[in-house]
PyMOL Python script that loads the backbone (N, CA, C, O; Angstrom):
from pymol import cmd

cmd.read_pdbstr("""\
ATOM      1  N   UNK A   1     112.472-116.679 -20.292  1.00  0.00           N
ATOM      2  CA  UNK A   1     113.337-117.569 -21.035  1.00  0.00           C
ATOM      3  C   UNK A   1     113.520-118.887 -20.279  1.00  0.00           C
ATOM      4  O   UNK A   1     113.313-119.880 -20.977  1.00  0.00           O
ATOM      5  N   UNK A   2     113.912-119.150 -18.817  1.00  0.00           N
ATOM      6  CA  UNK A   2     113.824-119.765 -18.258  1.00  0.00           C
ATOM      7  C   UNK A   2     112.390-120.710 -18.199  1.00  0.00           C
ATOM      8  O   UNK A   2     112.462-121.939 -18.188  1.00  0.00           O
ATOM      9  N   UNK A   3     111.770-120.363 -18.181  1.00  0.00           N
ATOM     10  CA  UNK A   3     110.009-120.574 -18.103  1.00  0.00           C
ATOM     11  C   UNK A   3     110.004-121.736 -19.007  1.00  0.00           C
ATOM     12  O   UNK A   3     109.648-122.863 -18.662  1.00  0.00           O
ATOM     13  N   UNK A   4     110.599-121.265 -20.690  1.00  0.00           N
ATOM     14  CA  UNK A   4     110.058-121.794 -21.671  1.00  0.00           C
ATOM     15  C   UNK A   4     111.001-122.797 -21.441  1.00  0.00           C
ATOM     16  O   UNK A   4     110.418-123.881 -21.401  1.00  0.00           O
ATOM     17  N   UNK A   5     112.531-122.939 -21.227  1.00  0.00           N
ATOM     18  CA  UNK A   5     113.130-123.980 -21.002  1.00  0.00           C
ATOM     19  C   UNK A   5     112.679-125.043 -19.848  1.00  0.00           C
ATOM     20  O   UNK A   5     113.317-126.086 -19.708  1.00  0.00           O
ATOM     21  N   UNK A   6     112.012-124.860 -19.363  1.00  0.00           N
ATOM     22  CA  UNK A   6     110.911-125.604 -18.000  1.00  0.00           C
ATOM     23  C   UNK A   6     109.909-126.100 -18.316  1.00  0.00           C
ATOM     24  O   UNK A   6     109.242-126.916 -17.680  1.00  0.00           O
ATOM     25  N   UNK A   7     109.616-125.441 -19.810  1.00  0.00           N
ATOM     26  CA  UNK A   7     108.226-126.331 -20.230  1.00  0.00           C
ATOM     27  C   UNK A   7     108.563-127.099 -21.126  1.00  0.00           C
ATOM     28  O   UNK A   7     108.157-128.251 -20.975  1.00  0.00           O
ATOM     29  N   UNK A   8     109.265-126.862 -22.173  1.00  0.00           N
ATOM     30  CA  UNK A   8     110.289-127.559 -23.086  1.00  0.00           C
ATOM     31  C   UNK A   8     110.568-128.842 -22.618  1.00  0.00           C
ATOM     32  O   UNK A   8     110.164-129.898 -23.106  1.00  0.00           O
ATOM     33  N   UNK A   9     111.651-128.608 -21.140  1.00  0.00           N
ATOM     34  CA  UNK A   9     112.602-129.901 -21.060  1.00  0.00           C
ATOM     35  C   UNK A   9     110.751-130.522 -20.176  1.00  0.00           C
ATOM     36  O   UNK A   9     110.567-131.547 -20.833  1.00  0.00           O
ATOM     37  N   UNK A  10     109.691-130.440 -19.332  1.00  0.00           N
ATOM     38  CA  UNK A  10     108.431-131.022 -19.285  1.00  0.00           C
ATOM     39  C   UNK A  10     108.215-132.018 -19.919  1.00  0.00           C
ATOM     40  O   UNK A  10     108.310-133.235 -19.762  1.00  0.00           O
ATOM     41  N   UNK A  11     107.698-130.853 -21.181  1.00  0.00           N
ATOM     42  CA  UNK A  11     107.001-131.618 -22.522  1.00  0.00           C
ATOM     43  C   UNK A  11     108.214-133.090 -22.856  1.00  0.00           C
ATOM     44  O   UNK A  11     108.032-134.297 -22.696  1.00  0.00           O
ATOM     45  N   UNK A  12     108.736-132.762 -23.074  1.00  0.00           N
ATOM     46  CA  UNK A  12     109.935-133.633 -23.963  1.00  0.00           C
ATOM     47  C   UNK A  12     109.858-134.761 -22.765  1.00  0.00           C
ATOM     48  O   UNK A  12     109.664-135.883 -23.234  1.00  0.00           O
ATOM     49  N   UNK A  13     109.980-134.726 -21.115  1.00  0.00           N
ATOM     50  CA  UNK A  13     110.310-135.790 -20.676  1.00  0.00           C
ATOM     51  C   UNK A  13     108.708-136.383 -20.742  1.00  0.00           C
ATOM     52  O   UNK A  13     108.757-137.584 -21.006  1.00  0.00           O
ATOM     53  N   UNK A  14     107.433-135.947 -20.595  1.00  0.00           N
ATOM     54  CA  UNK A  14     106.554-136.412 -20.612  1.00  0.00           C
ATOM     55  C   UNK A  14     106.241-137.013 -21.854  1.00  0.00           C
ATOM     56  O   UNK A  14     105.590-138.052 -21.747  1.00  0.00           O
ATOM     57  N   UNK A  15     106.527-136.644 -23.026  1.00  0.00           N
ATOM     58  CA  UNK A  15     106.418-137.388 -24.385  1.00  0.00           C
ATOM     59  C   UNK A  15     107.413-138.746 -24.407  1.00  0.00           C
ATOM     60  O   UNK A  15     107.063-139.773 -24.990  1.00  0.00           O
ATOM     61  N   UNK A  16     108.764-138.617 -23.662  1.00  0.00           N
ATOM     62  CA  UNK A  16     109.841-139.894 -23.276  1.00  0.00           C
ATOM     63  C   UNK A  16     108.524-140.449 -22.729  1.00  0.00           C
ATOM     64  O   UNK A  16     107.794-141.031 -23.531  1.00  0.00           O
ATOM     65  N   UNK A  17     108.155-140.341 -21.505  1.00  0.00           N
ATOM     66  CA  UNK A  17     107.473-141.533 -20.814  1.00  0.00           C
ATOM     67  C   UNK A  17     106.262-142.189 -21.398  1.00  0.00           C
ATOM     68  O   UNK A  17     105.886-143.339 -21.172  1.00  0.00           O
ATOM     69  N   UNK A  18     105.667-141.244 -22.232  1.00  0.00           N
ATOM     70  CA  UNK A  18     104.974-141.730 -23.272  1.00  0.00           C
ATOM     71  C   UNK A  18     104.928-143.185 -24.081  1.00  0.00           C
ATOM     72  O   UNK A  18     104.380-144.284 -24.163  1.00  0.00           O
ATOM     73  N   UNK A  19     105.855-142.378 -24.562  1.00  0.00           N
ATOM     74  CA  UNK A  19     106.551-143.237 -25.396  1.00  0.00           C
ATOM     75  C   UNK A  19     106.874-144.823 -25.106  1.00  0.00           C
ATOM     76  O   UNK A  19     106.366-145.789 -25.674  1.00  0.00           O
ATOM     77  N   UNK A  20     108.036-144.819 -23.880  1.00  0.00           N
ATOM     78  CA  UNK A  20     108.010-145.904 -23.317  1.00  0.00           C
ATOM     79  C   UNK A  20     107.389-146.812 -22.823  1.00  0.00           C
ATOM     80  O   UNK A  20     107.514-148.035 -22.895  1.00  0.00           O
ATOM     81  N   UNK A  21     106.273-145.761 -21.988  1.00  0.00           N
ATOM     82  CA  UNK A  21     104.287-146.951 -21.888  1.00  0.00           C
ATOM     83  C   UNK A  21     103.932-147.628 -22.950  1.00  0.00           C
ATOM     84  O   UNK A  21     103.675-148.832 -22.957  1.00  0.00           O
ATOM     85  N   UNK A  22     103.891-146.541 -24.323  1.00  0.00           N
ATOM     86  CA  UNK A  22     103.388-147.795 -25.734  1.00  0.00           C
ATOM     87  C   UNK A  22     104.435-148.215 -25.728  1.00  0.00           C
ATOM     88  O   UNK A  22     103.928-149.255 -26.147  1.00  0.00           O
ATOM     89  N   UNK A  23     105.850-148.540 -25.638  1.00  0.00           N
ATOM     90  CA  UNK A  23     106.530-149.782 -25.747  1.00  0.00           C
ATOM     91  C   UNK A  23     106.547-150.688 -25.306  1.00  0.00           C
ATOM     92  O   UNK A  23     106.884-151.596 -26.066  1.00  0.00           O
ATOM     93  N   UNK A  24     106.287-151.011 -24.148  1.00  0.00           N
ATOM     94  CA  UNK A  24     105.862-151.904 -23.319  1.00  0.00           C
ATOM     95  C   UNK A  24     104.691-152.394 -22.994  1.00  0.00           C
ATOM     96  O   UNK A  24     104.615-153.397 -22.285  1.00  0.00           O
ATOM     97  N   UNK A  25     103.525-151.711 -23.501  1.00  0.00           N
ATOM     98  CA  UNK A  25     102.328-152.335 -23.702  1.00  0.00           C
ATOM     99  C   UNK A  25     101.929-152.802 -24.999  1.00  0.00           C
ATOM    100  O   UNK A  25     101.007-153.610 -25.109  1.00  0.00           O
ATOM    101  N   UNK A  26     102.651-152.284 -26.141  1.00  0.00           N
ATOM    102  CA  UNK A  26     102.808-152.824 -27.332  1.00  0.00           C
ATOM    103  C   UNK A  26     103.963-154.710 -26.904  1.00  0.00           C
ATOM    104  O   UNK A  26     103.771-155.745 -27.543  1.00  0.00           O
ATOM    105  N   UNK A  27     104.754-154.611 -26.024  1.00  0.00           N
ATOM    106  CA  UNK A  27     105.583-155.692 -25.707  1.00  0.00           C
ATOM    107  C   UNK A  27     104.526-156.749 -24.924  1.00  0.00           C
ATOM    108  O   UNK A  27     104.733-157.916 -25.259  1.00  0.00           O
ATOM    109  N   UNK A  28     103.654-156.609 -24.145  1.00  0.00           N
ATOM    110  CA  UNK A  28     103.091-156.863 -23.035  1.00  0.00           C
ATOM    111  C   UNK A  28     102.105-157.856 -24.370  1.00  0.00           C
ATOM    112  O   UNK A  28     102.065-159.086 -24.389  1.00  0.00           O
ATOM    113  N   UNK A  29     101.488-157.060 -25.244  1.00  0.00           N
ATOM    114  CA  UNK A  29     100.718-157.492 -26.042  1.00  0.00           C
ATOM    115  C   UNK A  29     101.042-158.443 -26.620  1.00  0.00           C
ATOM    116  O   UNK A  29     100.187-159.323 -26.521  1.00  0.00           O
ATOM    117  N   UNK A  30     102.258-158.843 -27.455  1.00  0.00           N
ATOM    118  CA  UNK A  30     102.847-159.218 -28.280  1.00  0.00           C
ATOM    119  C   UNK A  30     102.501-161.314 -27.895  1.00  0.00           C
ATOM    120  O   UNK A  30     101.988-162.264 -28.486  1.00  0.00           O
ATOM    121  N   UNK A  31     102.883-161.162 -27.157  1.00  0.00           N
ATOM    122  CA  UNK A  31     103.148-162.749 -26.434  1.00  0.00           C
ATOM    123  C   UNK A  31     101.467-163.707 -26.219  1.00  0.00           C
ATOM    124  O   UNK A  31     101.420-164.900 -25.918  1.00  0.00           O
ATOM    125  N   UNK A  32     100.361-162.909 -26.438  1.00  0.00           N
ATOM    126  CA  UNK A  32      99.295-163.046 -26.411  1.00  0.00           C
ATOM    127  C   UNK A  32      99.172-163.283 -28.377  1.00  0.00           C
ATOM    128  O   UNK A  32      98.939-164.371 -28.906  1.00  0.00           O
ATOM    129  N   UNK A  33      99.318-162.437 -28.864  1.00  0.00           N
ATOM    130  CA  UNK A  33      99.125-162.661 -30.367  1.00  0.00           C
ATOM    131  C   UNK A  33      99.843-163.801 -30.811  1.00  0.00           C
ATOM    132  O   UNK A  33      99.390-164.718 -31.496  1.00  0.00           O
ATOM    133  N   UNK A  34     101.075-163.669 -30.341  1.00  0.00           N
ATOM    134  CA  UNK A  34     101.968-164.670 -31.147  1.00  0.00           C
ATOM    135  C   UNK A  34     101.361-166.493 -30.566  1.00  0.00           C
ATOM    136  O   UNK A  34     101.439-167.525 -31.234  1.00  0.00           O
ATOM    137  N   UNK A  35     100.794-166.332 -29.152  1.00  0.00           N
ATOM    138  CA  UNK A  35     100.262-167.934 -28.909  1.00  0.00           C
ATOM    139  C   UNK A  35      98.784-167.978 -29.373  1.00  0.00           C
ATOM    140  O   UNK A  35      98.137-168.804 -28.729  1.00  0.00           O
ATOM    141  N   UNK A  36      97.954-167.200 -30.478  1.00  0.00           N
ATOM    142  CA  UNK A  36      96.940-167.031 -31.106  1.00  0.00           C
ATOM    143  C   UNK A  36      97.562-167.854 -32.338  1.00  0.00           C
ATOM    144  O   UNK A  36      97.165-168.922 -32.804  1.00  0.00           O
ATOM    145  N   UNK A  37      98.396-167.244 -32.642  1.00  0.00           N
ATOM    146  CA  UNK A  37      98.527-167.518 -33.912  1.00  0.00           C
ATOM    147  C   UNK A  37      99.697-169.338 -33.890  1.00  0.00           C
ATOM    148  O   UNK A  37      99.659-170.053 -34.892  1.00  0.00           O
ATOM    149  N   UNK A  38     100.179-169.568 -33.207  1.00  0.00           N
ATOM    150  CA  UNK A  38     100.685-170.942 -32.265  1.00  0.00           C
ATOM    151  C   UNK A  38      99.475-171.963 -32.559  1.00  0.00           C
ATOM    152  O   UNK A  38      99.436-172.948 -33.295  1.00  0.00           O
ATOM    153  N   UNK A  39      98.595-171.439 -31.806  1.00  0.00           N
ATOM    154  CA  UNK A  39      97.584-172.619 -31.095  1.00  0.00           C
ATOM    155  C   UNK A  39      96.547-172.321 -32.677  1.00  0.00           C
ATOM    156  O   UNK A  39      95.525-172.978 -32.482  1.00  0.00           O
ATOM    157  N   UNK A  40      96.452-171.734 -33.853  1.00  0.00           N
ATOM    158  CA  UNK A  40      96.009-171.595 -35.204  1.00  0.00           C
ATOM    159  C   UNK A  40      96.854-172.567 -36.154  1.00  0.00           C
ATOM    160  O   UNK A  40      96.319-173.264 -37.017  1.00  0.00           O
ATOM    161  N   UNK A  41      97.943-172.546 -35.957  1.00  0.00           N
ATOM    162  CA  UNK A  41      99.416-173.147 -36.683  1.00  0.00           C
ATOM    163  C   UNK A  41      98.809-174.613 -36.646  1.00  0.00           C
ATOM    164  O   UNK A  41      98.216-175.268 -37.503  1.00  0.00           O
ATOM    165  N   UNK A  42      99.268-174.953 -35.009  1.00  0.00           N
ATOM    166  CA  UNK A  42      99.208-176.066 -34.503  1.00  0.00           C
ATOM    167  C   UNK A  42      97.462-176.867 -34.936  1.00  0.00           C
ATOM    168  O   UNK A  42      97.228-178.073 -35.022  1.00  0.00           O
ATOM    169  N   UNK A  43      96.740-176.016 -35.085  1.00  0.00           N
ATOM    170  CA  UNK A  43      95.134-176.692 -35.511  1.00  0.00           C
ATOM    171  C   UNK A  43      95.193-177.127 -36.985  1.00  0.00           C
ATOM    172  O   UNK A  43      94.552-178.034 -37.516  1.00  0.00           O
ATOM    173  N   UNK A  44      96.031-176.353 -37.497  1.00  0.00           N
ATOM    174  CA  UNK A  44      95.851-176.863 -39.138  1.00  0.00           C
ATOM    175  C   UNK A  44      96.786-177.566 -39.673  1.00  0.00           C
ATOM    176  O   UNK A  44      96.793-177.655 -40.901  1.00  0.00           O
ATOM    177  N   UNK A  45      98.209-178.503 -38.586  1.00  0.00           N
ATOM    178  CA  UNK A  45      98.921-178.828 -38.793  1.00  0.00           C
ATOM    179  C   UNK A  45      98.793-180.340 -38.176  1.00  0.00           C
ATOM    180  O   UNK A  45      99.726-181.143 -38.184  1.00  0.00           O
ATOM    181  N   UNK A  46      97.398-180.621 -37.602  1.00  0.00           N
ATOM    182  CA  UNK A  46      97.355-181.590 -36.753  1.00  0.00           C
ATOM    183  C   UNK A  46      97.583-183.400 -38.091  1.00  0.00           C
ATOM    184  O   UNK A  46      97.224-183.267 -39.261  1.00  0.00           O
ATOM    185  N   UNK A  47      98.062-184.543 -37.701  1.00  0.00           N
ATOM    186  CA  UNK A  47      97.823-185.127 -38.438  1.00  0.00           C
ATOM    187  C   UNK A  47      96.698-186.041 -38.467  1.00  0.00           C
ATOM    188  O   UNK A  47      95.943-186.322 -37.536  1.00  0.00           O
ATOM    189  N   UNK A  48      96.687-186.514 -39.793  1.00  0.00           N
ATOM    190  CA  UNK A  48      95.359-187.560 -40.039  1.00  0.00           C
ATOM    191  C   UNK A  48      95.155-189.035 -38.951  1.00  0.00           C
ATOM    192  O   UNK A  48      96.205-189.171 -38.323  1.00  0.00           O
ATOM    193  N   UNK A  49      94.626-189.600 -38.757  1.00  0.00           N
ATOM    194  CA  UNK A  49      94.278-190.441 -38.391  1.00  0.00           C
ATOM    195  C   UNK A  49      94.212-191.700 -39.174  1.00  0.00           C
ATOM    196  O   UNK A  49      94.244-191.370 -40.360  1.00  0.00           O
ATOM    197  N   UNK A  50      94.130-193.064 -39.056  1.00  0.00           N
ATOM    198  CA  UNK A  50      93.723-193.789 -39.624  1.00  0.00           C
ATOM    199  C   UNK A  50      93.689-195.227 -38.961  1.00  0.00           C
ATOM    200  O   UNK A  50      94.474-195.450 -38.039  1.00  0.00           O
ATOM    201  N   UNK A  51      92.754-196.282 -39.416  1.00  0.00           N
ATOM    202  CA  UNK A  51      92.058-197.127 -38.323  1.00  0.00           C
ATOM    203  C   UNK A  51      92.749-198.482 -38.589  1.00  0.00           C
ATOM    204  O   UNK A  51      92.783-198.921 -39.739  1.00  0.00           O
ATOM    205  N   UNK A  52      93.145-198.968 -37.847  1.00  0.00           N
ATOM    206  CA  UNK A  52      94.335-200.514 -37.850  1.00  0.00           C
ATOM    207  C   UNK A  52      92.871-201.501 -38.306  1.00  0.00           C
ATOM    208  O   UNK A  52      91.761-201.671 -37.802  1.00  0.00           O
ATOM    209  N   UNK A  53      93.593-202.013 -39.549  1.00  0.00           N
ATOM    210  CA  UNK A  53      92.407-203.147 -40.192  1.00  0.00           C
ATOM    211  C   UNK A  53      92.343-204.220 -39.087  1.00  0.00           C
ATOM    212  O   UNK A  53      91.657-205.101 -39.605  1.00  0.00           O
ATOM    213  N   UNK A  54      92.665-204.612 -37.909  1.00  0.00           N
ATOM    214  CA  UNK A  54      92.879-205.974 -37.554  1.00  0.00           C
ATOM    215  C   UNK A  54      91.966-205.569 -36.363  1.00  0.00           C
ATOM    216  O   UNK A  54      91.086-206.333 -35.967  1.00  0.00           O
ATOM    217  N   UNK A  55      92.200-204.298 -35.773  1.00  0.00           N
ATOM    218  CA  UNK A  55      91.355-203.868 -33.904  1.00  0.00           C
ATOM    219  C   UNK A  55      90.861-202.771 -34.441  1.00  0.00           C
ATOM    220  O   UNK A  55      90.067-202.426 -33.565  1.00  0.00           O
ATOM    221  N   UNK A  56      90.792-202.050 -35.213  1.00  0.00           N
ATOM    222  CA  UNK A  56      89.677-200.720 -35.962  1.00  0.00           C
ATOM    223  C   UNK A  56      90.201-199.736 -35.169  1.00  0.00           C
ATOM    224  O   UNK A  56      89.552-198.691 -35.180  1.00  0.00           O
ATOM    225  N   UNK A  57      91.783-199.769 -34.065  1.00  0.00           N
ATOM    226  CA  UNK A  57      91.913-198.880 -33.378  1.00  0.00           C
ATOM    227  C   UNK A  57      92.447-197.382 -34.410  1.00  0.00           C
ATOM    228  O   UNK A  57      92.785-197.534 -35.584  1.00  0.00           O
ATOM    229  N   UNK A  58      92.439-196.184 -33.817  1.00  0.00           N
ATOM    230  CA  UNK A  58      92.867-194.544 -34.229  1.00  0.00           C
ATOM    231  C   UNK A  58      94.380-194.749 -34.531  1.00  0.00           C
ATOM    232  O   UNK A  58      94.816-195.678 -33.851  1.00  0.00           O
ATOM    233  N   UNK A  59      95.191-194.259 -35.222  1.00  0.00           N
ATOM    234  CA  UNK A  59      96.508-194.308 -34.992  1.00  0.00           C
ATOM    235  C   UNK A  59      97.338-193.189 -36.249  1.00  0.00           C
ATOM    236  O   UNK A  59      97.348-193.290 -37.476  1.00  0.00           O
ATOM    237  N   UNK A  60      97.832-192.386 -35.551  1.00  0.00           N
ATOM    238  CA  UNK A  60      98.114-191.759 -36.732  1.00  0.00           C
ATOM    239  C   UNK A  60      98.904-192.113 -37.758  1.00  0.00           C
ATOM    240  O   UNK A  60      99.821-192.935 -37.736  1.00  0.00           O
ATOM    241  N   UNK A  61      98.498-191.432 -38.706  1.00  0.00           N
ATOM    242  CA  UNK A  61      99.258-191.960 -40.406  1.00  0.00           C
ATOM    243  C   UNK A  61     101.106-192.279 -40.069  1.00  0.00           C
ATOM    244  O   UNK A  61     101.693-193.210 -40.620  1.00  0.00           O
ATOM    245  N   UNK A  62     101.785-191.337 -39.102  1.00  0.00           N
ATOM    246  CA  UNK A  62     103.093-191.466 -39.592  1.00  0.00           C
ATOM    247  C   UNK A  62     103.576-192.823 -38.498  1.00  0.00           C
ATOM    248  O   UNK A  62     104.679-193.308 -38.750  1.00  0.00           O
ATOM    249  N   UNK A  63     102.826-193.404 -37.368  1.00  0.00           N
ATOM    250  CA  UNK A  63     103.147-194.163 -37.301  1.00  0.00           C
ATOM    251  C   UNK A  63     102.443-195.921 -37.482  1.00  0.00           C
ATOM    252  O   UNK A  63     102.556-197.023 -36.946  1.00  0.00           O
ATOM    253  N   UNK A  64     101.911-195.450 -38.279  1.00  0.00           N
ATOM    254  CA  UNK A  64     101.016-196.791 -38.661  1.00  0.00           C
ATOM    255  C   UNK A  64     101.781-197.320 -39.639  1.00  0.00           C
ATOM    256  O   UNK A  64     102.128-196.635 -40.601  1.00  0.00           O
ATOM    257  N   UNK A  65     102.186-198.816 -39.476  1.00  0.00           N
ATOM    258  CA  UNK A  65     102.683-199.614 -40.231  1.00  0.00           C
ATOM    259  C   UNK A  65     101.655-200.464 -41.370  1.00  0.00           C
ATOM    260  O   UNK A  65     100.852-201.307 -40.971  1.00  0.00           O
ATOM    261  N   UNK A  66     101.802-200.124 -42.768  1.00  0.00           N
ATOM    262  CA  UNK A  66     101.246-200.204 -44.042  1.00  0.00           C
ATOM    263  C   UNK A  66     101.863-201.691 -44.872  1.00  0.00           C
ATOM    264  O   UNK A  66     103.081-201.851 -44.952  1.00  0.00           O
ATOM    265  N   UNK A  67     100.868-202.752 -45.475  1.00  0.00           N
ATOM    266  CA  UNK A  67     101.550-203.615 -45.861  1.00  0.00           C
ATOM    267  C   UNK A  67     101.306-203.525 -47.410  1.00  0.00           C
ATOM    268  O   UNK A  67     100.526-202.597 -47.626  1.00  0.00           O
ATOM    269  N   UNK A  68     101.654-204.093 -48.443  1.00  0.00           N
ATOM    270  CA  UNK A  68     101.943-204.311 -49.664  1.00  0.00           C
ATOM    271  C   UNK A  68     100.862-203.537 -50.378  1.00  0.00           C
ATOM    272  O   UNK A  68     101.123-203.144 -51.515  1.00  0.00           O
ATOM    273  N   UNK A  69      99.362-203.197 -49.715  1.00  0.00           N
ATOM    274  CA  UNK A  69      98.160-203.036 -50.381  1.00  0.00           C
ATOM    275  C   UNK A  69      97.898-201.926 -49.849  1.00  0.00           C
ATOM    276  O   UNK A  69      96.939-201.336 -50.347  1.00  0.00           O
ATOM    277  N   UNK A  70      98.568-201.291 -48.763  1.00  0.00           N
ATOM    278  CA  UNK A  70      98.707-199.869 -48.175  1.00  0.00           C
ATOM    279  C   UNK A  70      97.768-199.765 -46.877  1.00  0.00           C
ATOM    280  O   UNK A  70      97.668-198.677 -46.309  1.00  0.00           O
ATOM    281  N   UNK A  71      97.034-200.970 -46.374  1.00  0.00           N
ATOM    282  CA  UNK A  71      96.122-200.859 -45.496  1.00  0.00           C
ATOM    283  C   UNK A  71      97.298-200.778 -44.044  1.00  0.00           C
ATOM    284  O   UNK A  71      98.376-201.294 -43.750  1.00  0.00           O
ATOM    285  N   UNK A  72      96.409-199.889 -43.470  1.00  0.00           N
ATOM    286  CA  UNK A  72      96.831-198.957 -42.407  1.00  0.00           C
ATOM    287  C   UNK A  72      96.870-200.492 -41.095  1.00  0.00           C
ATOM    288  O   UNK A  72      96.086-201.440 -41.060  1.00  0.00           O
ATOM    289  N   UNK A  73      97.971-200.240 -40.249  1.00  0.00           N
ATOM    290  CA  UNK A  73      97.813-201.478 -39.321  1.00  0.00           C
ATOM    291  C   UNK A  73      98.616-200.317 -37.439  1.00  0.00           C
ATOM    292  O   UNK A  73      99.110-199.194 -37.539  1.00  0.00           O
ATOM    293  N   UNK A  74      98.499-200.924 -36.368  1.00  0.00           N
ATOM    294  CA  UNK A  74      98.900-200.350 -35.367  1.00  0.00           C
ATOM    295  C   UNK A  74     100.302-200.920 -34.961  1.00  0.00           C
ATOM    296  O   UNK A  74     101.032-200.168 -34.315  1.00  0.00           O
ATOM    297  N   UNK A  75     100.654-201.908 -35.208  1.00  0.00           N
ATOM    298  CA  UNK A  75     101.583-202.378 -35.067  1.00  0.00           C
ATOM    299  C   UNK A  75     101.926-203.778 -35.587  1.00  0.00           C
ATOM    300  O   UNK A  75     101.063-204.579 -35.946  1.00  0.00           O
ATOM    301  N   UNK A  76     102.960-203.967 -35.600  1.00  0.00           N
ATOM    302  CA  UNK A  76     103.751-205.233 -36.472  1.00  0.00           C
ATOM    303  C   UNK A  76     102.328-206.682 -35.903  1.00  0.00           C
ATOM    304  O   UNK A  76     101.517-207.282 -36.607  1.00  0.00           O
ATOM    305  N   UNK A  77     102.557-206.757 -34.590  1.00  0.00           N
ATOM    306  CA  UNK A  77     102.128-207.838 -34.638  1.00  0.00           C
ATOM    307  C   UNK A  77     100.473-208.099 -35.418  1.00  0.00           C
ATOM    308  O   UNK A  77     100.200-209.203 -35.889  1.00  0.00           O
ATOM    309  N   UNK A  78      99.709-207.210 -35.452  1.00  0.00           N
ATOM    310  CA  UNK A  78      98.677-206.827 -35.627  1.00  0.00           C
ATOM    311  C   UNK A  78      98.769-207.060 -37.199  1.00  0.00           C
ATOM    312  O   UNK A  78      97.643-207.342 -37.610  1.00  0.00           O
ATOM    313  N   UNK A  79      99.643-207.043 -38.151  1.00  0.00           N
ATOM    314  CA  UNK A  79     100.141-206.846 -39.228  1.00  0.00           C
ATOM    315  C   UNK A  79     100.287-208.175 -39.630  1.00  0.00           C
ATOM    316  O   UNK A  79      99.799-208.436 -40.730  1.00  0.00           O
ATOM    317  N   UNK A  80     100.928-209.239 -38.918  1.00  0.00           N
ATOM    318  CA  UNK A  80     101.415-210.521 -38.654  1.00  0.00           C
ATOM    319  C   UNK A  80     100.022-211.213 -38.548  1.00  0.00           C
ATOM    320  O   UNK A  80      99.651-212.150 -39.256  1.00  0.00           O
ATOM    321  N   UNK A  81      99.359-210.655 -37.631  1.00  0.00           N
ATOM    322  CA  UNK A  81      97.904-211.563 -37.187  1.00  0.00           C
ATOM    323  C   UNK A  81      96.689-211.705 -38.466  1.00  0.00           C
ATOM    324  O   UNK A  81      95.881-212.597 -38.722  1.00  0.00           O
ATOM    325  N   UNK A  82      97.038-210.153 -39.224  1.00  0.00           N
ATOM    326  CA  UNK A  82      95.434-210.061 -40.634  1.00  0.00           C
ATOM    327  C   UNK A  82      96.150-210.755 -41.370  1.00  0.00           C
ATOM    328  O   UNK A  82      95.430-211.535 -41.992  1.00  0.00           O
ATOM    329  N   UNK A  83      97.667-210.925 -41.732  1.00  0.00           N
ATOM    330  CA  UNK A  83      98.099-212.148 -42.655  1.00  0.00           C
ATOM    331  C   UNK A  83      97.865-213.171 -42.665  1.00  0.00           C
ATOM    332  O   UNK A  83      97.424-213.644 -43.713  1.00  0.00           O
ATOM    333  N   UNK A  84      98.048-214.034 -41.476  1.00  0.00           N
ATOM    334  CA  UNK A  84      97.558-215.016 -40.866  1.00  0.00           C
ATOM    335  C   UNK A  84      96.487-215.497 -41.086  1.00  0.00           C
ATOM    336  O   UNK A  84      96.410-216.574 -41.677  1.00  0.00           O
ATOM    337  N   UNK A  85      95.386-214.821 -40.664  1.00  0.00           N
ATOM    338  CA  UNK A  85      94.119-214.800 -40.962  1.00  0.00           C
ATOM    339  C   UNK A  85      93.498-214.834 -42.499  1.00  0.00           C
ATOM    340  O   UNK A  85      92.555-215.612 -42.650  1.00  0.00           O
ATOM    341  N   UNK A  86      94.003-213.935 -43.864  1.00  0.00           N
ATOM    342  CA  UNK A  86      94.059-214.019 -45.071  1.00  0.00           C
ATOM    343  C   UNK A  86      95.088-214.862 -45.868  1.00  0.00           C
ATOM    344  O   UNK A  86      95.053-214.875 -47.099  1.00  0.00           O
TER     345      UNK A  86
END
""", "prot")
cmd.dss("prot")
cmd.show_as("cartoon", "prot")
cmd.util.cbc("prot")
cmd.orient("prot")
């Protein structure tokens, strides 16, 4: 009777420790998936580009300053200068 209570309370603590290994290697895992799916987010969220009519420089859409005809510019003065010029 004793015996079986010895293998019993065994089993049971060896299935606890079990247990707790996949929790923590299920945890261990976790932080690896979630910056997979981060650095996926971040690729399809990147913004557009677009080229200042006056120096043909890169500049992205949200801060490129746009005049009456919507053409993309890098900054005010640059904006000031293709007027000038037209």
């Amino acid at each position: 009777m004793i015996v079986r209570l010895i293998v019993f309370i065994a089993i049971f603590f060896i299935g606890w420790w079990l247990y707790r290994q996949f929790l923590a290697f299920k945890k261990a895992k976790k932080p690896i998936e979630d910056k997979k799916a981060d650095s996926s987010a971040k690729s399809d969220a990147q913004e557009t580009m677009v080229r200042c009519e006056e120096c043909q420089t890169l500049t992205p859409r949200s801060h490129a300053i746009h005049d009456q005809d919507a053409r993309p510019f890098c900054s005010a003065e640059h904006l000031k200068a293709f007027n000038q010029k037209n």
